[in-house]
C-alpha positions in Angstrom: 3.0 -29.0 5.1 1.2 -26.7 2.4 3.2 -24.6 0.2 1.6 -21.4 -0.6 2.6 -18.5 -3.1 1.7 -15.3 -3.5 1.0 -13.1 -6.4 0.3 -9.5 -4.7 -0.9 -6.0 -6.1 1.9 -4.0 -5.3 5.2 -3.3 -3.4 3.5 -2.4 -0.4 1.7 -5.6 -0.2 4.9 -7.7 -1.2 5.8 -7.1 2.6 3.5 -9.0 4.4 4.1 -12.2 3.1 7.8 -11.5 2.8 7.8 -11.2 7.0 9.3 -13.6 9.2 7.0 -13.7 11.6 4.0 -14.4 9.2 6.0 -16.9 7.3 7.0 -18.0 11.4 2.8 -18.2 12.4 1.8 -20.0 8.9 4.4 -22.6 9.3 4.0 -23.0 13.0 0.5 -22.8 13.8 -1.3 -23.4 10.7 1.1 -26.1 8.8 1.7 -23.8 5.3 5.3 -22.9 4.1 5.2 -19.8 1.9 7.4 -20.1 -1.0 10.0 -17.2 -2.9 9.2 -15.6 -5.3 6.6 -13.2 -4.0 5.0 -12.6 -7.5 4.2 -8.7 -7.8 2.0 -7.9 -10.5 3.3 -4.4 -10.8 0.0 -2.2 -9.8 -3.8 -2.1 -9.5 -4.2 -2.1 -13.4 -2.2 -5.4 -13.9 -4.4 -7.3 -11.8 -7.0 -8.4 -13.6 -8.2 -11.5 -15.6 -6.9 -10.4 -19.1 -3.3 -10.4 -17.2 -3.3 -12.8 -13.7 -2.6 -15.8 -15.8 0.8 -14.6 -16.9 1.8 -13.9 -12.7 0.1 -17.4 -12.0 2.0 -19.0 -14.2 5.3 -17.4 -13.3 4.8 -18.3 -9.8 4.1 -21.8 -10.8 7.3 -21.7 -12.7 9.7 -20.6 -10.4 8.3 -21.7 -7.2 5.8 -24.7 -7.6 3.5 -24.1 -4.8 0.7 -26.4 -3.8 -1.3 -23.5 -3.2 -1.4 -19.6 -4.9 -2.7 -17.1 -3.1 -3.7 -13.7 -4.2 -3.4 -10.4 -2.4 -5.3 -6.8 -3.5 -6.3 -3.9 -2.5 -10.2 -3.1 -3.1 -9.2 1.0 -4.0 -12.9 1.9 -4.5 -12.0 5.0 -5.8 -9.9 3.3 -8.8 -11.0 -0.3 -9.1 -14.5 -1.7 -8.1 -17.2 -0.4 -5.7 -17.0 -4.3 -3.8 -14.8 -7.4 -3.1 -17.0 -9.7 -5.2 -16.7 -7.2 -8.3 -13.1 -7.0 -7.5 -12.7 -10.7 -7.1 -14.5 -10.9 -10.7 -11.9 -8.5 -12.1 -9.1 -10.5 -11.0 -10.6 -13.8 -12.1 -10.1 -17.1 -10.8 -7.5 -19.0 -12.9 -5.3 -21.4 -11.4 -6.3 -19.5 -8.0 -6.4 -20.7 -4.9 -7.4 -17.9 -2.5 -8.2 -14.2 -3.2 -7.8 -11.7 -0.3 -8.9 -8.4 -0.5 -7.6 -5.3 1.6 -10.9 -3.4 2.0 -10.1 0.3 0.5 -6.2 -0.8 0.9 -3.7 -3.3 2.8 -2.8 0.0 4.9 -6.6 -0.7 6.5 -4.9 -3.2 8.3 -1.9 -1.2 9.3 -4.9 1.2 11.3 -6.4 -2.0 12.8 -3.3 -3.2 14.5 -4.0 -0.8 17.9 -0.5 -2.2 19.0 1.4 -1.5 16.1 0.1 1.6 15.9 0.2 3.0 19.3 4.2 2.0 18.7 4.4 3.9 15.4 2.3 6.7 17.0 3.6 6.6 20.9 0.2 7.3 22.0 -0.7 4.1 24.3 -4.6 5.7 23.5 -4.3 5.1 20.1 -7.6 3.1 18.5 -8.8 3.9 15.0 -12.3 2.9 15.6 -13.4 2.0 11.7 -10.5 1.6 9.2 -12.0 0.0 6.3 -14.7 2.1 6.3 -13.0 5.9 7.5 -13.7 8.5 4.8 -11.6 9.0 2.1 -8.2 6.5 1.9 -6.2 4.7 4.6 -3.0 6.0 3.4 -4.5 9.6 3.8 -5.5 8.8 7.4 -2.2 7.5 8.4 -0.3 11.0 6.6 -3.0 12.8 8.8 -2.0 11.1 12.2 1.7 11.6 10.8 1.0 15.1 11.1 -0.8 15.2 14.4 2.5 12.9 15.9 5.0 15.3 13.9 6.8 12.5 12.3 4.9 11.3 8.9 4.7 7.7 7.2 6.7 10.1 4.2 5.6 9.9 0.7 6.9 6.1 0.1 4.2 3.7 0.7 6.2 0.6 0.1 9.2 1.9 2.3 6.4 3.1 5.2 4.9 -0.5 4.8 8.5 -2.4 4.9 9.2 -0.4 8.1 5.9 -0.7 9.6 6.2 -4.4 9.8 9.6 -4.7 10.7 9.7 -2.1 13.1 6.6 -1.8 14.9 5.7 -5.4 14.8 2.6 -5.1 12.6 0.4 -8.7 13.2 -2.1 -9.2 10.9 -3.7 -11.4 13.8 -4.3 -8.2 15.8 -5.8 -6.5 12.7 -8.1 -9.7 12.5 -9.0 -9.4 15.7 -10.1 -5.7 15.5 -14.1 -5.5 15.7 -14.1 -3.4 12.1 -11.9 -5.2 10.0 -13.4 -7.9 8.7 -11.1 -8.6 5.3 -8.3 -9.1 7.3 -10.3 -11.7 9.5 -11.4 -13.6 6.1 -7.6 -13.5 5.3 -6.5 -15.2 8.5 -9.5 -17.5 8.9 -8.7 -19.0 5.0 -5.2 -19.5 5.8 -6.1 -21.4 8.7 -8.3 -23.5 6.2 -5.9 -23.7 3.5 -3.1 -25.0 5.9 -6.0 -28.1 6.9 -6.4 -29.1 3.4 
């Protein structure tokens, strides 16, 4: 069995590899154990090479983990026009595997069609390009808020805690959506990680 820790972006991303069914398919299907702490580096600005050190090494020290894994959003408004640019930002120290949300981890929220046609309660529900929709995910998914009459709110890490919990989100299914491919890179490298 691997051990893997993560050092994520932000509170919404701590969520995903905080869930029990992640933590249930890694351990289960692709022989990794992720380990506590979830390492947050406390926003978009902290995560880059000048600071990932310092979250690397604290994961290291509480949690020992064959295996650190890093989790960001791309925010091409904010950060870095592509993934290799943002990869390069970050740097590589003591770094096993960096993931990047394209635009934002909510793109993966639109590309689960289940979990989303549960948040939404339209079965029809598809969002047809959600890493590449104009303009932010998070705006998208206040937009269909408004459309269903009940909104994600303004809390992105509480809409993201619930989204998983409650409407099942999988990032297998957002893998699996034709127009999502950083979420397929995600889930293919953990496959290959869990080999090693």
């Amino acid at each position: 069995m691997v051990t893997v820790g993560f050092v994520v972006e932000g509170n919404s991303d701590e969520f995903l590899p905080q869930s029990e069914a992640f933590r249930n398919w890694l351990r289960d299907e692709c022989n990794i154990e992720v380990i506590d702490p979830v390492v947050n580096a406390g926003g978009n600005g902290n995560m880059c090479r000048r600071n990932i050190g310092v979250f690397v090494e604290k994961l290291k020290i509480q949690a020992n983990p064959d295996k650190v894994i890093v989790l960001a959003d791309l925010d091409p408004d904010k950060c870095a026009p592509c993934i290799e640019r943002r990869k390069e930002i970050i740097g590589h120290g003591g770094i096993d595997l960096i993931v990047i949300a394209r635009k934002a981890i909510e793109s993966w929220f639109l590309a689960d069609t289940e979990a989303m046609r549960r948040w939404t309660g339209n079965i029809n529900f598809y969002e047809p390009e959600p890493e590449t929709l104009e303009g932010m995910p998070w705006e998208r998914l206040k937009q269909i808020g408004r459309e269903i009459g009940h909104g994600p709110g303004n809390n992105k890490p509480g809409f993201a805690n619930k989204f998983i919990r409650r409407n099942g989100f999988d990032v297998r299914r957002a893998a699996n959506h034709a127009n999502c491919p950083s979420a397929r890179y995600f889930i293919e490298k953990l496959r290959t990680l869990g080999q090693d």
